[in-house]
C-alpha positions as CSV (number, residue, x, y, z in Angstrom):
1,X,12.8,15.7,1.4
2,X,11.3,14.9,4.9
3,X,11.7,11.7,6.8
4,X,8.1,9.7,7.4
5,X,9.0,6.8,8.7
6,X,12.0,5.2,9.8
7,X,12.2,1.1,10.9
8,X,16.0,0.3,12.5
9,X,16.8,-3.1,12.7
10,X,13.2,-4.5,13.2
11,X,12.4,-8.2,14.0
12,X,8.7,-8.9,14.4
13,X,6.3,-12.0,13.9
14,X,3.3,-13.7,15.5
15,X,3.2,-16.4,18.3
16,X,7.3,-16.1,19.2
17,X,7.3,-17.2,15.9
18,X,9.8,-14.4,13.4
19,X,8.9,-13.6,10.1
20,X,11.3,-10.8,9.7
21,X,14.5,-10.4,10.8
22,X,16.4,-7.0,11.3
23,X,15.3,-5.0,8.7
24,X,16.0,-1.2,8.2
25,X,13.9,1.1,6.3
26,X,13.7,4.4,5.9
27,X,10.5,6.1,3.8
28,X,10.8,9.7,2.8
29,X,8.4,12.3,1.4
30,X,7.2,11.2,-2.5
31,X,8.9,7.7,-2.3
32,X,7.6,5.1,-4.4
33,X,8.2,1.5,-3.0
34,X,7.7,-1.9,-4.7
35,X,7.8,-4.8,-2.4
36,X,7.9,-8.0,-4.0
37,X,9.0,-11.3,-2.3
38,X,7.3,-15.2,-1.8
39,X,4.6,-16.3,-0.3
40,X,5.1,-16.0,3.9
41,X,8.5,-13.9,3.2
42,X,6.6,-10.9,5.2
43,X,5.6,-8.4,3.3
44,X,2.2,-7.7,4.9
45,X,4.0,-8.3,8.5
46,X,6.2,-5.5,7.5
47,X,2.9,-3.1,6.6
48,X,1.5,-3.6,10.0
49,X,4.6,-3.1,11.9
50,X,4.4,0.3,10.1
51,X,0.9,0.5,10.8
52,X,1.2,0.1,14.7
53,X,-0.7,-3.1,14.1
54,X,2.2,-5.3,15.5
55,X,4.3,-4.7,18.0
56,X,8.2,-5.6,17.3
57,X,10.0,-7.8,19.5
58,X,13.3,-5.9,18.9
59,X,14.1,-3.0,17.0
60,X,12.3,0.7,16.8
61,X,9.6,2.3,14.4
62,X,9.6,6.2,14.5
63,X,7.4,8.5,12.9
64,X,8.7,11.4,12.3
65,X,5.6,13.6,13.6
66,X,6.5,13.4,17.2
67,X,4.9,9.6,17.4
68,X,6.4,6.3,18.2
69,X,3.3,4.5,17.9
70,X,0.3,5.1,16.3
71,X,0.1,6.5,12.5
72,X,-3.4,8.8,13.2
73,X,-3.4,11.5,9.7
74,X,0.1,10.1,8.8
75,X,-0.7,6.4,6.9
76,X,-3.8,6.2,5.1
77,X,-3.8,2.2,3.9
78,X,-5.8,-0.3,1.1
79,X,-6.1,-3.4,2.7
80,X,-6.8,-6.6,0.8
81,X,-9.7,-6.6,-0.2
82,X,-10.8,-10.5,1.2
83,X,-10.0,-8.9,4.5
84,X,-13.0,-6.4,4.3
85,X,-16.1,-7.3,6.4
86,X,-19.1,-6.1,3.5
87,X,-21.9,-7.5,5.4
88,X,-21.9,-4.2,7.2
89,X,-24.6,-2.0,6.2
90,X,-22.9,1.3,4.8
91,X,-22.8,3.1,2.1
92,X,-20.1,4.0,-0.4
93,X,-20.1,7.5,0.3
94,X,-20.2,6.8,3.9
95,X,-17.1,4.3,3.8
96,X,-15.1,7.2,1.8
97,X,-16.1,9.6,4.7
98,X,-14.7,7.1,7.7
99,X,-11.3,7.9,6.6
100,X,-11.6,11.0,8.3
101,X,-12.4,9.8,11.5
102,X,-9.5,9.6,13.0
103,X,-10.5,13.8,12.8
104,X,-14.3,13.7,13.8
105,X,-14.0,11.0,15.8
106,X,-17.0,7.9,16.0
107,X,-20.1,10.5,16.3
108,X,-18.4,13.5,14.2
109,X,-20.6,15.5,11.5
110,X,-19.1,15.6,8.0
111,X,-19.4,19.2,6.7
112,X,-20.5,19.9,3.0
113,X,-17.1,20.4,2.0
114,X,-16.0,17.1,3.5
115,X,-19.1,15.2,1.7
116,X,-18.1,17.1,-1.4
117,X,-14.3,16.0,-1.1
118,X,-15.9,12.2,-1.2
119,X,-18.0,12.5,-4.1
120,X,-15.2,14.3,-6.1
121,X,-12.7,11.2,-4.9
122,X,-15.4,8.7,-6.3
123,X,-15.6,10.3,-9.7
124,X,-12.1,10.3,-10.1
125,X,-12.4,6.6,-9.7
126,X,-14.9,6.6,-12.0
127,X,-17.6,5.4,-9.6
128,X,-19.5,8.6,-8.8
129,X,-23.1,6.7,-9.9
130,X,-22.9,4.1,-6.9
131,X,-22.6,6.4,-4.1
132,X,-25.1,5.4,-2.4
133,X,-25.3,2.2,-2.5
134,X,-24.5,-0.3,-0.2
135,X,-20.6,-2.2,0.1
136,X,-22.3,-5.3,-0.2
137,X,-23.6,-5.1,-3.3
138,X,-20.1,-3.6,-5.1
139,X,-17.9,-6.2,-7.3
140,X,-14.1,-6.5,-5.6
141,X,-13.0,-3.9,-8.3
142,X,-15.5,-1.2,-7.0
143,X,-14.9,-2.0,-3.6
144,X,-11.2,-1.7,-3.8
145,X,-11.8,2.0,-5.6
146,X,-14.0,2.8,-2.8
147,X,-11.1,2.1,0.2
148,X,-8.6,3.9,-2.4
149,X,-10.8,6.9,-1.7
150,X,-11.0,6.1,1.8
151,X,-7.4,5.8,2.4
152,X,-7.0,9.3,0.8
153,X,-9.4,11.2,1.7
154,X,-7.5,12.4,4.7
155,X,-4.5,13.3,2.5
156,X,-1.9,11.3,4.3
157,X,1.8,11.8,4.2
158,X,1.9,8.4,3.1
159,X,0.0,5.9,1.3
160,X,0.6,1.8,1.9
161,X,-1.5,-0.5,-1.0
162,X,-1.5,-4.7,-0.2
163,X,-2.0,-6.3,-3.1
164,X,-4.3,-3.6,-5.0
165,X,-4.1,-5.4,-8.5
166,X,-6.1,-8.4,-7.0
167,X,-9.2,-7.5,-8.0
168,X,-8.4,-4.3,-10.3
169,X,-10.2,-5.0,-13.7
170,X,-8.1,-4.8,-17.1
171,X,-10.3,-2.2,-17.7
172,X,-9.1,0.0,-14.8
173,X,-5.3,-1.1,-14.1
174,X,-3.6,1.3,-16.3
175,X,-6.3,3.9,-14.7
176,X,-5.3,2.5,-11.6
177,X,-1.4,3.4,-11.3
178,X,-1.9,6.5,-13.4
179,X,-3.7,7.2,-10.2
180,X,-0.9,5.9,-8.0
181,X,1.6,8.0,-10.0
182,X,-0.5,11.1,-9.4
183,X,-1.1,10.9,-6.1
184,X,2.9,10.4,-5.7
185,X,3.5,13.8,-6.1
186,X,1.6,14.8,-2.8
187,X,2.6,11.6,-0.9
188,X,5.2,8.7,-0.5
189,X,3.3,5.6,-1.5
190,X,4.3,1.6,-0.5
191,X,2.8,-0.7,-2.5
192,X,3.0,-4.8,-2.3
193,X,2.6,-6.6,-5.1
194,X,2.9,-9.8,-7.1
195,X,2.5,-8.4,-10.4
196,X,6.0,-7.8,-10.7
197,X,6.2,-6.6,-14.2
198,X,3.5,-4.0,-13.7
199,X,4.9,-2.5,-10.8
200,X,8.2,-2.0,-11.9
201,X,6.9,0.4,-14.3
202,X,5.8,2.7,-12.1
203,X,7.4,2.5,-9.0
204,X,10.9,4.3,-7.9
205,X,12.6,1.8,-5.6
206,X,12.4,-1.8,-4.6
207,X,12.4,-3.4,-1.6
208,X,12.7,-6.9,-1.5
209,X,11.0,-9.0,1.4
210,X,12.2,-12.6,2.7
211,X,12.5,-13.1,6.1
212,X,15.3,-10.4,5.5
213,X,14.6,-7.2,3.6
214,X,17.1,-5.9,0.8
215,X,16.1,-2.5,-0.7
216,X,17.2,-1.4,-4.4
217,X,17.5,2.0,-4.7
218,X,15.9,1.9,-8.5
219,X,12.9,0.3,-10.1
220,X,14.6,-3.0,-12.3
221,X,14.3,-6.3,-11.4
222,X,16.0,-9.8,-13.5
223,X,14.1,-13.5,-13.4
224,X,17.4,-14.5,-11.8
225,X,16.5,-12.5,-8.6
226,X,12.9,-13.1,-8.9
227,X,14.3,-17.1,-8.6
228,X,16.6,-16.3,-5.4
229,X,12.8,-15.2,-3.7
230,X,11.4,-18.4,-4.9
231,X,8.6,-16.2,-6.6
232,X,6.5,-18.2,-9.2
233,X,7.2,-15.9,-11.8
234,X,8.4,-16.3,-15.4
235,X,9.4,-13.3,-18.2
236,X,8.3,-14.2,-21.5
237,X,9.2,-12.0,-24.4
238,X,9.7,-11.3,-28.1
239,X,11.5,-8.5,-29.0
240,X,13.1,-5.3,-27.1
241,X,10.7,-4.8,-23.8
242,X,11.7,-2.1,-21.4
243,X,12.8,-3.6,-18.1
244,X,14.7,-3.3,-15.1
245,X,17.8,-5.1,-13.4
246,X,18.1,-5.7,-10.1
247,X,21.8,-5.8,-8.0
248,X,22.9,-9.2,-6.9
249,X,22.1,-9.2,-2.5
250,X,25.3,-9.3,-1.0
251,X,25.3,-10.2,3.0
């Protein structure tokens, strides 16, 4: 199993200010990663450090593709989806396609195979019939399936998700991380989620993120860690549920 990504003792934030604090990650070929944690504990900090987005103050990111910096074919990403700009005038089919252009570069041609690599991705995600119409007039649901098939078009080495389930229909969810699964057998996918109990089902590892990071080498999780990370959640229950339990974090 190959090496990705590799973060050794990383502390990063925004104004002088640090939101996380020596953390070490490593991220290998066909990983699964959960990362939960509060409010402002860092999680999407820690997905653009990885990115290249933001620069550590201490600490080193390496890609294991020759690169220091800068992800290009390696990383395709899903932000979230209040941070995309839809007032742009584009269609679907066209945003799918600008995840290659790291390849064709701003004025690249798309072949036919390209276009038909798009339009297959969109009927996977069930949204084949609104190819061409424009972002603006999608619901959040479509619009996230759209970047899904942006981000992985390019078939990247590894896939990063914030907060996907934000705007993910009932209708679609289970779709949705069948999908996820799937695609983890030709990438490593990070995902960062609040929807604890969903994500615990699917993914292989956890990494929690507070300030500090603590990584858990399997996919279970109690309420009484859930309560350490100050994370509004409660487990409510009747009967034998599957679940997972989490190691207390020693320091």
């Amino acid at each position: 199993m190959g090496r990705i990504v590799e973060l050794n003792n990383v502390t990063a934030g925004y104004a002088g200010n640090v939101v996380l604090k020596d953390v070490t990650l490593e991220v290998n070929d066909n990983d699964f990663i959960g990362i939960i944690g509060p409010n402002g504990g860092g999680k999407t900090t820690l997905l653009r450090v990885i990115l290249g987005l933001l620069r550590p103050y201490r600490g080193r990111v390496t890609f294991f593709n020759g690169h220091e910096r800068g992800t290009g074919d390696i990383i395709g990403y899903l932000p979230q989806i209040n941070q995309i700009d839809t007032r742009f005038p584009i269609s679907v089919t066209d945003v799918v396609l600008s995840g290659l252009m790291s390849k064709e570069g701003l004025l690249g041609r798309y072949s036919g195979k390209q276009k038909k690599l798009a339009e297959e991705l969109l009927a996977r995600m069930g949204i084949y019939g609104i190819r061409k119409k424009a972002i603006g007039e999608l619901s959040g649901g479509q619009l996230q399936r759209v970047y899904l098939c942006r981000a992985i078009i390019s078939s990247p080495r590894l896939l990063m998700l914030d907060e996907p389930n934000t705007f993910v229909d009932t209708k679609f969810e289970t779709d949705f991380y069948g999908i996820l699964k799937d695609l983890n057998n030709d990438m490593a996918i990070i995902v960062v989620s609040h929807d604890v109990g969903t994500i615990t089902w699917y993914v292989k590892t956890i990494a929690c993120v507070n300030g500090n990071l603590h990584y858990h080498p399997y996919s279970t999780i109690t309420q009484e860690q859930l309560a350490a990370y100050n994370c509004p959640i409660q487990i409510i229950t009747h009967g034998d549920v599957p679940h997972t339990v989490l190691e207390t974090h020693r320091r």
